[in-house]
Short mmCIF file of the C-alpha atoms (twelve columns), coordinates in Angstrom:
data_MODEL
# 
_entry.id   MODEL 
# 
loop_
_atom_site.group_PDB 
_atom_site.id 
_atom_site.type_symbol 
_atom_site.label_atom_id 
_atom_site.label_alt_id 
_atom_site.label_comp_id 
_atom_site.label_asym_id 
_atom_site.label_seq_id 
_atom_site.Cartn_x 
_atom_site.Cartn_y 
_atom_site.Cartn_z 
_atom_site.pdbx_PDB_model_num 
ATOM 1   C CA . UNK A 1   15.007  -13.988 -11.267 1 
ATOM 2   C CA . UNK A 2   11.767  -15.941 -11.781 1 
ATOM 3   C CA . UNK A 3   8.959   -14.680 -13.155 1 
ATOM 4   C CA . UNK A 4   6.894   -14.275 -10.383 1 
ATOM 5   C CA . UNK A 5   9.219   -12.662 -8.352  1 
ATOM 6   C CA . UNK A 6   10.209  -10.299 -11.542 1 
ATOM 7   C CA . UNK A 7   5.984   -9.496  -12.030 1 
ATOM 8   C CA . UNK A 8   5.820   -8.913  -8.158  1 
ATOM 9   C CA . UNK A 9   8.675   -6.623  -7.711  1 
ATOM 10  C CA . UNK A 10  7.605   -4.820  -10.651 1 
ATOM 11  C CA . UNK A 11  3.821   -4.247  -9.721  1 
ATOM 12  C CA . UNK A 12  5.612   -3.015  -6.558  1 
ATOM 13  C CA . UNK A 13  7.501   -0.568  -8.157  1 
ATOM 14  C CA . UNK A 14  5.601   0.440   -10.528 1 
ATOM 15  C CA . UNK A 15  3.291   1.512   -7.536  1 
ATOM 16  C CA . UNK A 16  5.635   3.352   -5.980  1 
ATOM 17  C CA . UNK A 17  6.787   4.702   -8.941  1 
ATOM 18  C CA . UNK A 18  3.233   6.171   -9.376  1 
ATOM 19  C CA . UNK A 19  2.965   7.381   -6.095  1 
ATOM 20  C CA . UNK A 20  6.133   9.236   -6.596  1 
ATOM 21  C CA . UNK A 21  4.763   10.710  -9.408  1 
ATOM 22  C CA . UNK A 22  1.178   11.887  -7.910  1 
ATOM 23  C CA . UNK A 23  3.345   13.426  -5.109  1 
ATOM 24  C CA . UNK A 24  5.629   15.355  -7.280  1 
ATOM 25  C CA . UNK A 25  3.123   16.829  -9.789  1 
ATOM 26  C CA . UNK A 26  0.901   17.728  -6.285  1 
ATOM 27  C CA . UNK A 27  4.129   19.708  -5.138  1 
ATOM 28  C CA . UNK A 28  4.370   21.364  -8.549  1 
ATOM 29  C CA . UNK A 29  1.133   21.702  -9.137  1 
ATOM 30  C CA . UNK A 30  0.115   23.067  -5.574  1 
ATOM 31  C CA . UNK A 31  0.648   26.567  -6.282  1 
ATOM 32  C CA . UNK A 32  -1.991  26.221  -9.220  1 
ATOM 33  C CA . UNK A 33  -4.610  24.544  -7.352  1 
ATOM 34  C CA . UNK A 34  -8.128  25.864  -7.063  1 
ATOM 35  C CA . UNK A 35  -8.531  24.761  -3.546  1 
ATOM 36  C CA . UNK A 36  -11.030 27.404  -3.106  1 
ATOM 37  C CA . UNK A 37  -13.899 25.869  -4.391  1 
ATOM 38  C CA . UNK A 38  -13.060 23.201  -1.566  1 
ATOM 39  C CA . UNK A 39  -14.540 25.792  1.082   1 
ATOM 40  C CA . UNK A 40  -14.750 24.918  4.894   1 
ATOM 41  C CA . UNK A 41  -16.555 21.684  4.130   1 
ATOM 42  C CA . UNK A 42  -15.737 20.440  0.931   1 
ATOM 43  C CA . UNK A 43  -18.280 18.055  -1.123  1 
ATOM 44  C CA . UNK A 44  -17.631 15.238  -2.272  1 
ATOM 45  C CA . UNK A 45  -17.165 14.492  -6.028  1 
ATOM 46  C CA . UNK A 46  -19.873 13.550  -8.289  1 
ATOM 47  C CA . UNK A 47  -21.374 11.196  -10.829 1 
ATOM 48  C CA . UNK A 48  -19.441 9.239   -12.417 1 
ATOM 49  C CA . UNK A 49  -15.895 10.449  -10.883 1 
ATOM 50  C CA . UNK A 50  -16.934 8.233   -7.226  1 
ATOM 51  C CA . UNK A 51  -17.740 5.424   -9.380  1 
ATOM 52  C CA . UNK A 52  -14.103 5.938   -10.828 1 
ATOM 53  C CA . UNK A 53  -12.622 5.469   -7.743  1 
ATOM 54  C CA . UNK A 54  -14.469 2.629   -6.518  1 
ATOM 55  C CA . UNK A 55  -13.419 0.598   -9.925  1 
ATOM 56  C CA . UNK A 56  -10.625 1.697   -9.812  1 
ATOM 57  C CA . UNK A 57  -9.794  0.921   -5.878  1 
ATOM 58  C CA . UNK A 58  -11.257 -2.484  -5.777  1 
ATOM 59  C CA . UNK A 59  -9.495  -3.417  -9.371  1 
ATOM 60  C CA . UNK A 60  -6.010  -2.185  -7.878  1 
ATOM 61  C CA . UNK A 61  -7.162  -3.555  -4.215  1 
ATOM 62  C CA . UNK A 62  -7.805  -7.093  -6.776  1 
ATOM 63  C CA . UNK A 63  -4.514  -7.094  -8.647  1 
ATOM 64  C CA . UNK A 64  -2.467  -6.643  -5.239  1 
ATOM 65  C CA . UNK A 65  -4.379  -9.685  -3.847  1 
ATOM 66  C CA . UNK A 66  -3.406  -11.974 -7.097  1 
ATOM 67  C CA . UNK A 67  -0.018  -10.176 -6.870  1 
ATOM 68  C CA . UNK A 68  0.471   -11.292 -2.976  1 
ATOM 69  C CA . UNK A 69  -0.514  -15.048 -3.360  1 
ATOM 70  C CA . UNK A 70  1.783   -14.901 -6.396  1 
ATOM 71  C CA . UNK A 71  4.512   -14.051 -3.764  1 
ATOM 72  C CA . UNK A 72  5.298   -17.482 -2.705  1 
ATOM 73  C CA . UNK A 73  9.033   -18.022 -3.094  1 
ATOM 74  C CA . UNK A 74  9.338   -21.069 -1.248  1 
ATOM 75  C CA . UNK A 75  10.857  -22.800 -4.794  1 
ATOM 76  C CA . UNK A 76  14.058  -20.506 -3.820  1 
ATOM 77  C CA . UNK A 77  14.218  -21.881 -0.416  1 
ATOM 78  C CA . UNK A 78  14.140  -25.564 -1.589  1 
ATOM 79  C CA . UNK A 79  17.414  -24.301 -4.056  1 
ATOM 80  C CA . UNK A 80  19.316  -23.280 -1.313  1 
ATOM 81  C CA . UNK A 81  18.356  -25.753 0.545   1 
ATOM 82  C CA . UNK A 82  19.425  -28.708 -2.116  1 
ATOM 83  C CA . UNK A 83  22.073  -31.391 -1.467  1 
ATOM 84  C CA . UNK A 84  24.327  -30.196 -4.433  1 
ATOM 85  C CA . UNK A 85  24.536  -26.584 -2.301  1 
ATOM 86  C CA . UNK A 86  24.565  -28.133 0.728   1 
ATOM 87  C CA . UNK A 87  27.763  -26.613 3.477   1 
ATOM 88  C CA . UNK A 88  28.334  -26.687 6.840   1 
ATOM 89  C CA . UNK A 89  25.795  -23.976 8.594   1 
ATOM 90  C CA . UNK A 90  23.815  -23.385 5.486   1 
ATOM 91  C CA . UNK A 91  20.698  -24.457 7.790   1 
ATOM 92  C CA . UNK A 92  21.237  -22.214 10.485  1 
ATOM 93  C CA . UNK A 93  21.972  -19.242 7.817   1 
ATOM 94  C CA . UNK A 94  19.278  -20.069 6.304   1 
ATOM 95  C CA . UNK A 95  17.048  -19.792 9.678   1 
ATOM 96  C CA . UNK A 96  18.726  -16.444 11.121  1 
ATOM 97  C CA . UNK A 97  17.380  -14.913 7.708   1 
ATOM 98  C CA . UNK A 98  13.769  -16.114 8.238   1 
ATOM 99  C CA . UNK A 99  14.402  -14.960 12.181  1 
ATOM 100 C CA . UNK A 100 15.123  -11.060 10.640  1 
ATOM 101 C CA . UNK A 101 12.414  -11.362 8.085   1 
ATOM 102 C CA . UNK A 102 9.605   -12.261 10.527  1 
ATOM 103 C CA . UNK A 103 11.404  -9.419  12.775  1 
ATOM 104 C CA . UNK A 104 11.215  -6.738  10.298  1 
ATOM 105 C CA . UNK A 105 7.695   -7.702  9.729   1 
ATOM 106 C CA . UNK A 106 6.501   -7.449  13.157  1 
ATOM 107 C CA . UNK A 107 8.697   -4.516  13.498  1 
ATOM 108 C CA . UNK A 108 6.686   -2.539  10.186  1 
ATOM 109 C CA . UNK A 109 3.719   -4.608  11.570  1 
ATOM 110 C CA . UNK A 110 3.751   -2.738  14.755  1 
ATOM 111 C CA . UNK A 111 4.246   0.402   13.618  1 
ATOM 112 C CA . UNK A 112 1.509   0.582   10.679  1 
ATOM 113 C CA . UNK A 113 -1.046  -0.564  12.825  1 
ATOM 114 C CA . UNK A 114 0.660   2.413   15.803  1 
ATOM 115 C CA . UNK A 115 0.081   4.845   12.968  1 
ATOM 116 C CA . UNK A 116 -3.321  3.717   12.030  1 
ATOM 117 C CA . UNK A 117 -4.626  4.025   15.251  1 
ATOM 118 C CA . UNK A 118 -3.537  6.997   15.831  1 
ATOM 119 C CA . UNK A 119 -4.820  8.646   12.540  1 
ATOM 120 C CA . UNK A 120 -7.984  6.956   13.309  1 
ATOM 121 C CA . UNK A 121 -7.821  8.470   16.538  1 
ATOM 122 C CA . UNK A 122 -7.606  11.819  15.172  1 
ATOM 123 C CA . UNK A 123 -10.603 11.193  12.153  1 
ATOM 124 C CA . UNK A 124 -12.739 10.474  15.073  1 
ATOM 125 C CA . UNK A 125 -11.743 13.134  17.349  1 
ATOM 126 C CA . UNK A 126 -12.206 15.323  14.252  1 
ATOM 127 C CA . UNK A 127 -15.454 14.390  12.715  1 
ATOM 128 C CA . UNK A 128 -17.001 13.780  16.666  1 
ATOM 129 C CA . UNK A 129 -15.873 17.380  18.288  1 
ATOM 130 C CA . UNK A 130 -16.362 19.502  15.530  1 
ATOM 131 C CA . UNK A 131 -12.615 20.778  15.860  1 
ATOM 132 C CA . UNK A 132 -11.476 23.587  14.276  1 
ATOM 133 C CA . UNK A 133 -8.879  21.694  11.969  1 
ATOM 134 C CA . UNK A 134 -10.204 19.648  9.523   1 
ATOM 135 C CA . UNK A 135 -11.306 15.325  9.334   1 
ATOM 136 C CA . UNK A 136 -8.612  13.270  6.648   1 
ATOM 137 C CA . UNK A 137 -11.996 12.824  4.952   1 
ATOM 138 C CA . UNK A 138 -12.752 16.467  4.380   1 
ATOM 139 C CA . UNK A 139 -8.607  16.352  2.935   1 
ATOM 140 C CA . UNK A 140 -9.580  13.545  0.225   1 
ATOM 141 C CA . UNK A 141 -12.909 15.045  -0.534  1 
ATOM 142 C CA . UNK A 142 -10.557 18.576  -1.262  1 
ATOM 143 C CA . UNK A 143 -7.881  16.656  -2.893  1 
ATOM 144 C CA . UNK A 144 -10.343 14.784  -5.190  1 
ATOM 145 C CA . UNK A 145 -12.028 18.004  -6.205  1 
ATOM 146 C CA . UNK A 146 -8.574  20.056  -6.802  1 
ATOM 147 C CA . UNK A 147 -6.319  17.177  -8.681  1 
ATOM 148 C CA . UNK A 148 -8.813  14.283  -9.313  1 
ATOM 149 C CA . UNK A 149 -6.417  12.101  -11.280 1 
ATOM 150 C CA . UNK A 150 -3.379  12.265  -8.805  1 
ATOM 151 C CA . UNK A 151 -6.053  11.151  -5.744  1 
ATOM 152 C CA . UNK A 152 -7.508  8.990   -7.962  1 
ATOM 153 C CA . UNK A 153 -3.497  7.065   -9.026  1 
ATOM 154 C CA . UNK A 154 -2.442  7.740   -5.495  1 
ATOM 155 C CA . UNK A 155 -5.346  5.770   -3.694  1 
ATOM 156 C CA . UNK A 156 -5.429  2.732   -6.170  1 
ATOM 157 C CA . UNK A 157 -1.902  2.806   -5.521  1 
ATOM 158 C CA . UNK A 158 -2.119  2.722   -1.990  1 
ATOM 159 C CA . UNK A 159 -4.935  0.406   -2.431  1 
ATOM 160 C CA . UNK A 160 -2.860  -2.213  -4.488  1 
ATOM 161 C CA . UNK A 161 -0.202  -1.770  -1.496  1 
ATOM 162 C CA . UNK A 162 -3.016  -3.189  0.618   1 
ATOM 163 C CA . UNK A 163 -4.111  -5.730  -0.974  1 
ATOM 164 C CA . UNK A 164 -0.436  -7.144  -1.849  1 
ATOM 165 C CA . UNK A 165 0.517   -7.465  1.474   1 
ATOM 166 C CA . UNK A 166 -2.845  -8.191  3.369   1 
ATOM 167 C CA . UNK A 167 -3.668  -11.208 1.127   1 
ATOM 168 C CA . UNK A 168 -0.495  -13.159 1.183   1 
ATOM 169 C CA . UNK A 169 -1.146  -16.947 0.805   1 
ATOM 170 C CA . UNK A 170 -0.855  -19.323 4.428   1 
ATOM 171 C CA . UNK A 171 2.101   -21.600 3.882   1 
ATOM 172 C CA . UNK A 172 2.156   -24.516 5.288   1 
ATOM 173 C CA . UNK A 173 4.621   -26.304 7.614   1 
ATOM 174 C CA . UNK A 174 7.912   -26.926 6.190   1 
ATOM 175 C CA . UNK A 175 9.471   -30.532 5.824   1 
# 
């Protein structure tokens, strides 16, 4: 394994390893929670805690970017693609497997931006009708009160995620 792929599989665990975490010790710790003091509108967190998670969700936002155009693995398509490895249908092996990829993408593609909408869809519905259930905001703004650090981990986490994947490099045209 190269190094790049090695540091890129490893920020990507280690992010879902801390998501993992945050979501255990929020099951564990749930019971313990002062969610009380979140009310029926809860406020948002203070000086210097929002300046915490700014840092920290443009630094982990950052890191995911470098991360993603450090994803570039064409070096292991050339080695399959050398003469000294070179059978009969190794090309069109080679081209089913970039087929499924780009299929599985559009395919997780599709159904992020499905779920997206629709949780946008229900923010706005929320926040605009005054409904009796509460916004996702008003859920962050209760979950950063009651268990700052886990919020805080979880949404550089998720942050990182987005950066990673929205900020992979352009290739260019293979020859």
């Amino acid at each position: 394994m190269t190094t790049r792929k090695a540091a890129t599989v490893g920020g990507l665990l280690m992010a879902a390893v801390l998501l993992c975490i945050c979501g255990v010790s929020i099951v564990v710790a749930n019971p313990l929670l002062d969610v009380g003091a979140c009310g029926t509108t809860p406020k948002t967190v203070g000086w210097p805690v929002w300046a915490a998670f700014i840092s920290a969700g443009v630094a982990a936002f950052g890191v995911g970017s470098l991360l993603g155009h450090w994803r570039d693995f064409t070096s292991e398509l050339r080695e399959e693609e050398s003469p000294d490895r070179a059978i009969a249908g190794a090309a069109e092996r080679l081209d089913e497997r970039h087929r499924r990829r780009a299929r599985t993408v559009r395919l997780y593609l599709a159904t992020t931006l499905t779920l997206l909408t629709g949780l946008l869809a229900y923010e706005t519905w929320a926040v605009w009708s005054g409904s009796p259930w509460w916004a996702i905001t008003d859920f962050v703004r209760c979950a950063s009160n009651a268990a700052t650090w886990q919020t805080l981990v979880a949404s550089a986490a998720l942050l990182f995620l987005a950066g990673h994947w929205l900020w992979h490099p352009v290739r260019g045209a293979r020859t």
